[in-house]
Structures are given as structure tokens and as C-alpha cells.
C-alpha positions, 0 to 999 in steps of 0.5 A: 896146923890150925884151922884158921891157917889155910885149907886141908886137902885129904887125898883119899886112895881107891885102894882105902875105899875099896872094901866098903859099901857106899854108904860108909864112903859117903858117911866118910867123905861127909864127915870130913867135909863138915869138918871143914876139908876138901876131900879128892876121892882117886876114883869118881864117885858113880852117878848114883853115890854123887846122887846119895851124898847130895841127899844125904848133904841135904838132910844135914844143911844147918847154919854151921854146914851150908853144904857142898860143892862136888865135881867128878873128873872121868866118866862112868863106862859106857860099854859092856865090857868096861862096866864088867870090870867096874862089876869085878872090881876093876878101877874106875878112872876119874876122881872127884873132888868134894868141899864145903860150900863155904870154901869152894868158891868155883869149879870149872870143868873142861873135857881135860881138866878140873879147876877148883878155886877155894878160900876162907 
């Protein structure tokens, strides 16, 4: 498929992130995005990576990347007990979705839902 017929998703598993640190998801979730594709992340991203990829998304604005739209869909756990199973490694629910400005026109968000409008 060509890039002018329509827009790629890439559906990336909390399993193929699991073993790297932040900075190299971030490093992959950027790179995809700048190549032009919607990227859904299985797990949110936390608090603190979304915080990183928009910094990191700001040093690389230029005329050909104008930047992202990023959404998470669940939250961070608020109880002890569930933040000692994110700590050991446990699966974070939600997911997050990221895309190229340029694509993503829209993004809702509801307590149960989360609505992305793309087009080129």
C-alpha cells in the first residue's frame, strides 16, 4: 500500500514493550509517528512518558513534522496495592493512541470511550 492510499494503524502489544526502558518506547512510538502512522499502544503510556513524548515531540517540530495528538484511554492506579503490581510488572489497563497532527483531526474522550477522527 502506498502512503497517499489511506492511513496505517500500527497496534503495538504491551507484550513487545515490556523490556524496554521509556526512552526506547518513546524513541519507537516517534519514529512511527513521523512516518506518518497512528500508533495504539495496548497499555496507556504513564503520566510522566506522555509528558516525555511531548517534550521530546517538541524538539522535533519542523515544516515536515508539525507534531502529535496523544490520548490515553484508563488511568494510572491510585491505590497502593495496584501500583505494587504496575511496579512488578503487572499490565496497566487502558491504551493510548498517538498520531501525526496532520492526520488526526479530533479526539473525544468519554469515561467509556475514545473517539479519533483521522483524514489526510
Amino acid at each position: 500500500m502506498s502512503k497517499d492510499e489511506g492511513i496505517q494503524i500500527e497496534f503495538v502489544s504491551a507484550k513487545s514493550l515490556s523490556g524496554k526502558t521509556s526512552d526506547e518506547k518513546l524513541k519507537a512510538v516517534l519514529v512511527a509517528v513521523k512516518k506518518g502512522k497512528i500508533v495504539v499502544l495496548e497499555a496507556a503510556l504513564s503520566r510522566q512518558e506522555e509528558k516525555e513524548l511531548i517534550k521530546k515531540t517538541m524538539e522535533s517540530v519542523s515544516d515536515d513534522f508539525p507534531g502529535i495528538e496523544i490520548s490515553s484511554f484508563g488511568e494510572e492506579p491510585e491505590d497502593m496495592r495496584a501500583q505494587l503490581i504496575k511496579f512488578l510488572g503487572g499490565k496497566t489497563a487502558g491504551l493510548t493512541v498517538i498520531g501525526p497532527s496532520t492526520l488526526v483531526k479530533q479526539v473525544k474522550r468519554d469515561p467509556g470511550r475514545l473517539n479519533l477522527f483521522a483524514s489526510k
